[in-house]
N, CA, C and O of each residue as an XYZ file, in Angstrom:
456
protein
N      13.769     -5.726     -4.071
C      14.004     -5.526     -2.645
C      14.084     -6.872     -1.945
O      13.386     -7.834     -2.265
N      15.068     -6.874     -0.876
C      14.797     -7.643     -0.517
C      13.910     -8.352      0.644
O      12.794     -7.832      0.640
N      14.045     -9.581      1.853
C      13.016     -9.373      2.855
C      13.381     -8.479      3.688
O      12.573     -8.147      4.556
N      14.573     -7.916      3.644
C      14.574     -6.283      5.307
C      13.444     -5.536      4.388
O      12.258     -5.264      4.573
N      14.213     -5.362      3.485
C      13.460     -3.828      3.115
C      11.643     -3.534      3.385
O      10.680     -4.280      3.207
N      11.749     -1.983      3.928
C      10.445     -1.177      4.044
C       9.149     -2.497      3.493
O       9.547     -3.500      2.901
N       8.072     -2.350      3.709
C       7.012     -2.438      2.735
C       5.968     -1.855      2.761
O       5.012     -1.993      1.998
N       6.158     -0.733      4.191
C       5.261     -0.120      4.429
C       6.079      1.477      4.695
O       6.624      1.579      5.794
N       6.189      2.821      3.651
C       6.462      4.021      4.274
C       5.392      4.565      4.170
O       4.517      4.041      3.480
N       5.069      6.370      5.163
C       4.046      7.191      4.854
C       4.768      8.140      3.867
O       5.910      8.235      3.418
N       3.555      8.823      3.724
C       3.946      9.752      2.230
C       4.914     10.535      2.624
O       5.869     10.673      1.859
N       4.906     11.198      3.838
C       5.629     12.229      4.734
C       7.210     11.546      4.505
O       8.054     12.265      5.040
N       7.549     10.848      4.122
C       8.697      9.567      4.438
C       9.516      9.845      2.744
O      10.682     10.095      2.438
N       8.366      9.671      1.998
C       8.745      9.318      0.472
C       9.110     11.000     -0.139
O      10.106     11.415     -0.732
N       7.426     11.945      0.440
C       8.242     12.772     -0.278
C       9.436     13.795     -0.297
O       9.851     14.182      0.796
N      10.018     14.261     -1.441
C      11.273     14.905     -1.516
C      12.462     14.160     -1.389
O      13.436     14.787     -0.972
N      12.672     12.428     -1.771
C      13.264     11.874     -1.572
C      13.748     11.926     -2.926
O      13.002     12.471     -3.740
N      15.264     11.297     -3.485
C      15.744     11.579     -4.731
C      15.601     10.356     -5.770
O      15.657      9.137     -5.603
N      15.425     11.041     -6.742
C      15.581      9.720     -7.903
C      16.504     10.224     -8.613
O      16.730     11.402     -8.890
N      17.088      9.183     -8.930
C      17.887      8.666     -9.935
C      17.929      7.802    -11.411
O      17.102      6.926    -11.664
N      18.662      8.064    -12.032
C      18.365      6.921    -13.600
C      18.743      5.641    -13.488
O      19.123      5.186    -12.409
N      18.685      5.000    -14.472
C      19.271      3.366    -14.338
C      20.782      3.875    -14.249
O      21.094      3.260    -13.229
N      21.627      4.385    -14.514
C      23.054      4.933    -14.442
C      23.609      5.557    -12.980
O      24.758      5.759    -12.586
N      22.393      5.761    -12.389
C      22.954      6.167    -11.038
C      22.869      7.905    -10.656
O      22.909      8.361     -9.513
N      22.750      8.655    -11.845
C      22.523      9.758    -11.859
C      21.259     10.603    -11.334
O      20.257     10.087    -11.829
N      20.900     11.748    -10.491
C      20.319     11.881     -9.961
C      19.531     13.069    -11.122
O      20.008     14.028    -11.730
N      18.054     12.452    -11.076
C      17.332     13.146    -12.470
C      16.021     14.457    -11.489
O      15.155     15.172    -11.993
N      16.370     14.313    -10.186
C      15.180     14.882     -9.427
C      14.436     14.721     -7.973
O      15.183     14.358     -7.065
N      13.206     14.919     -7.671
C      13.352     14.094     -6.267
C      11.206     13.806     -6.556
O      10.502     14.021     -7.542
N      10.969     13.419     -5.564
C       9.078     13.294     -5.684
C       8.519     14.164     -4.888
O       8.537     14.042     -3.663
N       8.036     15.008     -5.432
C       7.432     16.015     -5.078
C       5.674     15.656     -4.019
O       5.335     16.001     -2.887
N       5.085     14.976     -4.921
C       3.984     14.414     -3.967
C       3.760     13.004     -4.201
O       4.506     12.521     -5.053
N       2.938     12.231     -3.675
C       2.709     11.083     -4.162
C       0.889     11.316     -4.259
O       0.393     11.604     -3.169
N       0.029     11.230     -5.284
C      -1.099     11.144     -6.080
C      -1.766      9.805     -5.688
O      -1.368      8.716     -6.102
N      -3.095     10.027     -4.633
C      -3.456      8.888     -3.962
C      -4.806      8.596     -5.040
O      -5.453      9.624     -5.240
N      -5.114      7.868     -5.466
C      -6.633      7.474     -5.628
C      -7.679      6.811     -4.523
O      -7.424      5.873     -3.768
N      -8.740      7.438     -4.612
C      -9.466      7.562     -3.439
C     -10.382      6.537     -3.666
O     -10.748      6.166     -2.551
N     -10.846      5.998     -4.381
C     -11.548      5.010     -5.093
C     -10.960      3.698     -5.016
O     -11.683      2.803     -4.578
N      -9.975      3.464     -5.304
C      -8.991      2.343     -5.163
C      -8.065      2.323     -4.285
O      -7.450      1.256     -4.275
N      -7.755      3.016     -3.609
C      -6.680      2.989     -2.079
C      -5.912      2.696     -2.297
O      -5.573      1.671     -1.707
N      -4.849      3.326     -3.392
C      -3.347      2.701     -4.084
C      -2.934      4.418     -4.802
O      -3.671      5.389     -4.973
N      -1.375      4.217     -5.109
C      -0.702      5.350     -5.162
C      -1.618      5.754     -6.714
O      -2.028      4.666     -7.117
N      -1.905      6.455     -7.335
C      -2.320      6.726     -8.287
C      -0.480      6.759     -9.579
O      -0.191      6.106    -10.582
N       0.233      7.792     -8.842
C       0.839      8.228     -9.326
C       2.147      9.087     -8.768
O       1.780     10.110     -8.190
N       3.302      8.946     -8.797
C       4.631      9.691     -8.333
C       4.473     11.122     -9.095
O       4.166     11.166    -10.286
N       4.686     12.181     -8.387
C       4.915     13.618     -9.230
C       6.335     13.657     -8.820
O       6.651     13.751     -7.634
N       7.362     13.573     -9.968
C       8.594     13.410     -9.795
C       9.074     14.882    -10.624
O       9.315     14.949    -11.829
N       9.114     15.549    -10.048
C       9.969     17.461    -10.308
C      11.381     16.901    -10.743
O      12.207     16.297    -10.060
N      11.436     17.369    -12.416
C      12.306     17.077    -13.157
C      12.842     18.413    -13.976
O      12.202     18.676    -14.994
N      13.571     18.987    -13.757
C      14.020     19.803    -14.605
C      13.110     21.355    -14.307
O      12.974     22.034    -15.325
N      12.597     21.843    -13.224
C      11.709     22.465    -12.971
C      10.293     22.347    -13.792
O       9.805     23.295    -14.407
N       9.719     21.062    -13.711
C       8.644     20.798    -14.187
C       7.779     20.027    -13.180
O       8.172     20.192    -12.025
N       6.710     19.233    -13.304
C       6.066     18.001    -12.298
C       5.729     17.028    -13.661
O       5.065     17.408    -14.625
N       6.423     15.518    -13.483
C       5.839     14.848    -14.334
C       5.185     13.715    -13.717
O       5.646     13.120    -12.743
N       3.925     13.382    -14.398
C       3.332     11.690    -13.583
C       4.163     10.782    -13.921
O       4.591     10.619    -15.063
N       4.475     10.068    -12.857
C       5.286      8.649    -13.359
C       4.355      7.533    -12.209
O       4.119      7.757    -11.022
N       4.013      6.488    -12.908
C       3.251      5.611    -11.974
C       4.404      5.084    -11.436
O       5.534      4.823    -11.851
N       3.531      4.962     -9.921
C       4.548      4.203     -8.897
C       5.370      2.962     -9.603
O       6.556      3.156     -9.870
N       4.861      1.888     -9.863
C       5.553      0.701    -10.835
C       6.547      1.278    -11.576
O       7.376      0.407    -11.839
N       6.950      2.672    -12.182
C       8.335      2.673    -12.583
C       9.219      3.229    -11.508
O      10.204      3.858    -11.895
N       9.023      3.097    -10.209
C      10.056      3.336     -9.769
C      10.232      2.281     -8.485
O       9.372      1.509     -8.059
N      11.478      2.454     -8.034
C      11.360      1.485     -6.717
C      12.670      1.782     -5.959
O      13.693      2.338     -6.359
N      12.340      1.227     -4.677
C      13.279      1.920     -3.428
C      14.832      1.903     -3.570
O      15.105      1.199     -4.543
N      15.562      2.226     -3.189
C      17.098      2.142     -3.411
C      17.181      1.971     -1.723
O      17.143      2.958     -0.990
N      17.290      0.714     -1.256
C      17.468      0.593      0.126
C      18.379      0.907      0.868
O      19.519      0.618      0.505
N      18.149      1.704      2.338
C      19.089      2.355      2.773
C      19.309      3.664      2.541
O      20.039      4.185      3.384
N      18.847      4.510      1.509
C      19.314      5.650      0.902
C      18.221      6.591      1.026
O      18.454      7.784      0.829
N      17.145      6.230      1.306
C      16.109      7.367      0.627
C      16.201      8.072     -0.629
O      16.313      9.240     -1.002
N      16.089      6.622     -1.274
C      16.135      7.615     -2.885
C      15.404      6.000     -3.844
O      15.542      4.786     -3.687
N      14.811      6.673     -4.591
C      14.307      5.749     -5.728
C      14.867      6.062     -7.035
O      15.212      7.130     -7.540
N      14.868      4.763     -7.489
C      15.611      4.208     -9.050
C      14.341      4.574     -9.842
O      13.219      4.152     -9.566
N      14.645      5.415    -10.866
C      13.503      5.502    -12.060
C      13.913      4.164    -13.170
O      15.006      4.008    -13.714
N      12.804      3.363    -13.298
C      13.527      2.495    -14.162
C      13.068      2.672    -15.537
O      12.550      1.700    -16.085
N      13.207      3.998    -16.303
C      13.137      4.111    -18.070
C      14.503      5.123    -18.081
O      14.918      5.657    -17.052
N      15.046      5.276    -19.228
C      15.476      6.160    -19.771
C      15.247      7.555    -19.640
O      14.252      7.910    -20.273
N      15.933      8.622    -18.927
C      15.180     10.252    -18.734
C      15.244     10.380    -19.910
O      14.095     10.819    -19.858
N      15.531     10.437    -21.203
C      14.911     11.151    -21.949
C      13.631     10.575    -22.172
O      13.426     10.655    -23.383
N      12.480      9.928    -21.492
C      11.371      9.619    -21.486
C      10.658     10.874    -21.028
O       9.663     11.539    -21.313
N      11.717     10.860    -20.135
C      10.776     12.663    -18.977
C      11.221     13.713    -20.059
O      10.282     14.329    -20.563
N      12.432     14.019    -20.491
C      12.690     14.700    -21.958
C      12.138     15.096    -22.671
O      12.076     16.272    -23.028
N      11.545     14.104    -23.094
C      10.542     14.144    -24.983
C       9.149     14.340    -23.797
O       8.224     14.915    -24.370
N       8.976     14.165    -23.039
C       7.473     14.501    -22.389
C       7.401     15.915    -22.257
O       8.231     16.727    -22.665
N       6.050     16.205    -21.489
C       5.780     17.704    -21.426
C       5.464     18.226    -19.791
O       5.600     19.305    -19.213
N       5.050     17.084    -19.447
C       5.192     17.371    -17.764
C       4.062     18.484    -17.855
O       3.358     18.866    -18.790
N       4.153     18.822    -16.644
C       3.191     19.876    -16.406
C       3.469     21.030    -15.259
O       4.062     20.548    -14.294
N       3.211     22.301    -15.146
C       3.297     23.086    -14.212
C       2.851     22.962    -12.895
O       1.771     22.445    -12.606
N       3.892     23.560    -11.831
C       3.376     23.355    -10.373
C       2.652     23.756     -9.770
O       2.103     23.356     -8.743
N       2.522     25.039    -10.645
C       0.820     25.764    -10.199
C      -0.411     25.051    -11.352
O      -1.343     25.778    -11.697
N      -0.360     24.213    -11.666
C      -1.313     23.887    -12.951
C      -1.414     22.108    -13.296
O      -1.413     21.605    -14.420
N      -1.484     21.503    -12.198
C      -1.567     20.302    -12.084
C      -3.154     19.758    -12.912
O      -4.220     20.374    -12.913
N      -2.886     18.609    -13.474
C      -3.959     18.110    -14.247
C      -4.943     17.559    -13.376
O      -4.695     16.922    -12.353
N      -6.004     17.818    -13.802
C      -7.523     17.169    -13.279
C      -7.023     15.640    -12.768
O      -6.325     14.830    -13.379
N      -7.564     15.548    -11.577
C      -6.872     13.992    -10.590
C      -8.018     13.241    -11.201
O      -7.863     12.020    -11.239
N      -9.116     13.712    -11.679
C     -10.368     13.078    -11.962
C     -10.293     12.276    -13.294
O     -10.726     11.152    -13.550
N      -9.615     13.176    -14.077
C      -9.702     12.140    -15.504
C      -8.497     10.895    -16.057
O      -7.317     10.983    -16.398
N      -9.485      9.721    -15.939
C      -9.053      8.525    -16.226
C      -8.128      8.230    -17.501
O      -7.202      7.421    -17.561
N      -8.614      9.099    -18.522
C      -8.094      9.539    -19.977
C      -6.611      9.606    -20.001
O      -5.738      8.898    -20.503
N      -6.618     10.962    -19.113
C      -4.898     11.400    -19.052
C      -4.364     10.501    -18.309
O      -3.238     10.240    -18.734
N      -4.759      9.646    -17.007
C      -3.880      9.395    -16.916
C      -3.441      7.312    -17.124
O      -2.504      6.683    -16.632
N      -4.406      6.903    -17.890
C      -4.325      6.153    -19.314
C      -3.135      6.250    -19.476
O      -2.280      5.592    -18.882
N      -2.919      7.245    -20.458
C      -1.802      7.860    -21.330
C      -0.763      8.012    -20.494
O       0.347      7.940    -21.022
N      -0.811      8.203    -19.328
C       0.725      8.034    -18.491
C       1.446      6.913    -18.381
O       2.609      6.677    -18.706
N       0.385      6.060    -17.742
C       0.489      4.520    -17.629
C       1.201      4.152    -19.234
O       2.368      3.792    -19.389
N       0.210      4.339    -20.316
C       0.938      3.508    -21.709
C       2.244      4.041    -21.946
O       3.171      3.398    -22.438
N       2.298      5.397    -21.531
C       4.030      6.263    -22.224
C       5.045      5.271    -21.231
O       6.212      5.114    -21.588
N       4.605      4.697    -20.129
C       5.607      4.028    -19.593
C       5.719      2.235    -19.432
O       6.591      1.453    -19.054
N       4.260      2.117    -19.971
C       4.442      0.817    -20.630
C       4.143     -0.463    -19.423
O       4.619     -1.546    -19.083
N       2.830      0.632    -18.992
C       2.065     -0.125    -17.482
C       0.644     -0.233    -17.629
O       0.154      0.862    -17.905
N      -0.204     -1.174    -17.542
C      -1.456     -1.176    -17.513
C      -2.171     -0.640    -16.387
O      -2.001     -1.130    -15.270
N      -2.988      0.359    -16.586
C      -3.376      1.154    -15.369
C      -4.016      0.173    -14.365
O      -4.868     -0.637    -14.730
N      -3.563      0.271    -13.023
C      -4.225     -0.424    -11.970
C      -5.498     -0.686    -12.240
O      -5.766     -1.874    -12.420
N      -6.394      0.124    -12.323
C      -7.939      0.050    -12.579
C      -8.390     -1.044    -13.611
O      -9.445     -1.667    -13.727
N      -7.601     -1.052    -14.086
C      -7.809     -2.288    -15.490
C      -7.226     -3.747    -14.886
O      -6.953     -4.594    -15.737
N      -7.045     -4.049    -13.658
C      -6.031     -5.069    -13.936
C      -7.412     -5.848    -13.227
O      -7.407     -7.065    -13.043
């Protein structure tokens, strides 16, 4: 981004906004954004893919200025080969474990660790 761009939106702003792949193709939109209350930082993007909810940490994605839409920056078949989770059946916000394992599938060291 550059210096215009945002550096500050509210959630009300972000969500239901669209993402797209590195190709330009539109893979979905963000359903909520996953706050941690402990650390005062996004926990996590719930990006509704294919009628699913998958975690994607904020760090893989970023603004497409002007547009209201964010760039996913991996490969969708990342969200593909994943399992995502149901919209009535969202995972425990509490455990550090799972979402570990989100962070590594995308090849981010969880905030908490840094």
């Amino acid at each position: 981004m550059d210096g215009n761009a945002p550096k500050f939106l509210s959630a009300s702003t972000i969500e239901k906004d669209k993402v797209e792949d590195l190709n330009g193709e539109d893979i979905g939109h963000i359903e909520e954004l996953m706050i941690d209350l402990d650390f005062g930082t996004v926990a996590y993007a719930a990006l509704s893919f294919k009628d699913k909810l998958f975690a994607v940490p904020w760090e893989a994605l970023s603004l497409k200025e002007g547009e209201h839409r964010f760039v996913f920056h991996h490969d969708r078949s990342l969200l593909e080969e994943s399992e995502g989770f149901d919209k009535d059946n969202w995972p425990l916000s509490n455990e550090r474990k799972w979402l570990t394992d989100v962070y590594a599938k995308y090849g981010f060291a969880p905030y908490w660790e840094k």
